[in-house]
N, C-alpha and C positions, 0 to 999 in steps of 0.2 A: 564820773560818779564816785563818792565816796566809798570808801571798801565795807565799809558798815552794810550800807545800802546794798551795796553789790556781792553781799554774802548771802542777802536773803533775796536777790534776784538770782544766784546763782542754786539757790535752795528751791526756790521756787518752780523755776525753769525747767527744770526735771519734768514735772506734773503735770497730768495730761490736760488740766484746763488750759496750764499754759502754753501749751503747743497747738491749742484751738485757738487762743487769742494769735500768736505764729500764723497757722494757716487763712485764719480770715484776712491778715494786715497784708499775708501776699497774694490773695485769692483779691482783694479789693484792687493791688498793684498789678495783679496778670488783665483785668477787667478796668484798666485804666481810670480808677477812678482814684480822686485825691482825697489824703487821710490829712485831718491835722491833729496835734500839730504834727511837722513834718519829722521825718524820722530820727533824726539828729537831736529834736529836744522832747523826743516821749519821757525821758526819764528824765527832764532836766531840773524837779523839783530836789533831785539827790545830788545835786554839783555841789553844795553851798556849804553843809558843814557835815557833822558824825551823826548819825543816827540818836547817839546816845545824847547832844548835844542839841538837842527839838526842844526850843521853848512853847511854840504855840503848832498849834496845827489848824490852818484854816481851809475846812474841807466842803469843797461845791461838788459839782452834780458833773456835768462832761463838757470837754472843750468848747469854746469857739467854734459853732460850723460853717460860718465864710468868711470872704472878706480876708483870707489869708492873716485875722485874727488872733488865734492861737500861736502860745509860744513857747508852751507848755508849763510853765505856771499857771494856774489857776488864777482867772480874771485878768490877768497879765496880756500885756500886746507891747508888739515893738512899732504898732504901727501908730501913726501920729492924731487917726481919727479914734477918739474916744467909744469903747462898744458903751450900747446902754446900761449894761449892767454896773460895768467900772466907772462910769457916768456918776450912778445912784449910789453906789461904794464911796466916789470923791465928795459926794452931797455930806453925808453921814461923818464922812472924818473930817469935815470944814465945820460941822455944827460942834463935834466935838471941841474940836481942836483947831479954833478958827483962825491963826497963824502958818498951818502949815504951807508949806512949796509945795506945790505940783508942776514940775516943768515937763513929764514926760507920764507916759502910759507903762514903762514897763517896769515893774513892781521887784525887780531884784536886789534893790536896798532894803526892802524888808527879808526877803530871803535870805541874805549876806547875815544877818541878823538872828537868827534862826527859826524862821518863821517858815514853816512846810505849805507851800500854797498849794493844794493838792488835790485834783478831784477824784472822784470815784471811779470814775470811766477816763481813761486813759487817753482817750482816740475817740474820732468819727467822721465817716464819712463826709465831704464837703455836701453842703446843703442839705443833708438827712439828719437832724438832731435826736439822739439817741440811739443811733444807728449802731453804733459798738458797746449797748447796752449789756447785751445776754451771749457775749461772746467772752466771759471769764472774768475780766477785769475787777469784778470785787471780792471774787477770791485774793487777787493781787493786794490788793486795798488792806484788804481786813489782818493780812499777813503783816504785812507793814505796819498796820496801828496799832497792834496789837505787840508785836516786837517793842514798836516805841514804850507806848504803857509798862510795858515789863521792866525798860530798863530807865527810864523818866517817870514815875506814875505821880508826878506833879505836874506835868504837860498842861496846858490850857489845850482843851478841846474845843473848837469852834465849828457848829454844825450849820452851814447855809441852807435853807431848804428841807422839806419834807424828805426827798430823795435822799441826803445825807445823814438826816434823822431816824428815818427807818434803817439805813446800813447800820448806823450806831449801834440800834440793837440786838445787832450780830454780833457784835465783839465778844467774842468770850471771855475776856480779862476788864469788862469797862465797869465795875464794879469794885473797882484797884483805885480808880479816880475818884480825887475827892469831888463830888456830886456841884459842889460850890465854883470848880475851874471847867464844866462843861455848858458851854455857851450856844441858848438853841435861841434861832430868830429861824425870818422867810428870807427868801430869795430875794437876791437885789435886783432880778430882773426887773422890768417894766410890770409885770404881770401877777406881781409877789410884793414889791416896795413898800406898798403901802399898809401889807398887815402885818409889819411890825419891824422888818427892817428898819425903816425911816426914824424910828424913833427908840433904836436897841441898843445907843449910845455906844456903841462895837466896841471902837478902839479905846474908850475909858477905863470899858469895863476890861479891856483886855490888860490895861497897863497899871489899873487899881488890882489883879490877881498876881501879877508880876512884883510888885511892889508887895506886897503880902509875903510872896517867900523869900523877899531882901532877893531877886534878880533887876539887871539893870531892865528898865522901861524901853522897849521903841522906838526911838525915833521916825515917826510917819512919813518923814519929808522924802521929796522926790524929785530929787535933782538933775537935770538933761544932762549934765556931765557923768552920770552914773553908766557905770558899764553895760551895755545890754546884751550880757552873754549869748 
């Protein structure tokens, strides 16, 4: 984890939400039940560059819950079966951007890039979706994006989902962003695609805001020689 990150995980830590989120992740491990992702990449959205160093932030709802799925990026998998979601996500960047590579599911060439793939909820139980909803995690969240805004407040914000949309409004500092770099669609799930994801032109519009403040653009491609942290 970069030290950025891990200043305000060390800030954080202290606070009794987050020694609730603590006790449930070992209270779910005393009760043999499997969290993903697995412990190793809870915080694996902070490996890739500086806090202060966030070009975009693309923020979903909570992990992967089977299928050993989860990798802890957001929509990201190491595994070689496509979930639906990242399915509908590869739909939308091929209409965009109908040349792209996609040799692999796991998304850490945008990350390397500085792209925060990040959900809200952190963890959850395997087979119980939302199951580590109300156990702190967007305390967590909001500490984090809030930090970012403070010290980037040209960030492209990207909200997936209603559930990401209403966190939004908690931010106490999102009023710093200029209104024109936060980016609201649905969910890419199966269940969401079609009322407006499908046609939100994502990655365009992410690389027409980037281009705007003279930052380098994206590159979307997705290479199987890519490292899968």
């Amino acid at each position: 984890m970069k030290d950025s990150f891990l200043k305000i995980l060390q800030i954080e830590g202290r606070k009794p939400y987050f020694e609730n989120i603590l006790y449930e992740l070992k209270n779910a491990e005393l009760n043999k039940q499997v969290i993903y992702p697995h412990q190793l990449d809870l915080f694996r959205p902070f490996e890739f560059f500086q806090l202060q160093d966030t070009k975009v932030i693309i923020l979903g709802q909570d992990p992967y819950y089977s299928n050993d799925f989860a990798d802890g990026l957001a929509f990201s998998t190491r595994q070689k079966t496509t979930p639906k979601s990242l399915n509908n996500i590869f739909k939308v960047l091929l209409n965009d951007y109908p040349n792209t590579e996609i040799q692999t599911n796991s998304l850490v060439s945008w990350a390397k890039q500085g792209i925060l793939l990040m959900n809200v909820i952190f963890s959850v139980i395997q087979g119980q979706p939302n199951s580590h909803t109300n156990i702190g995690w967007q305390a967590f969240s909001q500490a984090v994006i809030e930090e970012i805004i403070t010290q980037n407040p040209n960030v492209i914000l990207v909200l997936l989902g209603q559930q990401a949309q209403k966190f939004a409004n908690k931010l106490h500092n999102i009023k710093q962003l200029n209104p024109d770099n936060i980016i609201k669609t649905s969910h890419p799930s199966p269940f969401s695609y079609q009322k407006g994801f499908h046609k939100s032109q994502l990655f365009k519009n992410i690389n027409n805001r980037l281009k705007k403040q003279n930052q380098t653009e994206i590159n979307w491609n997705l290479y199987k020689g890519e490292r899968a942290w």
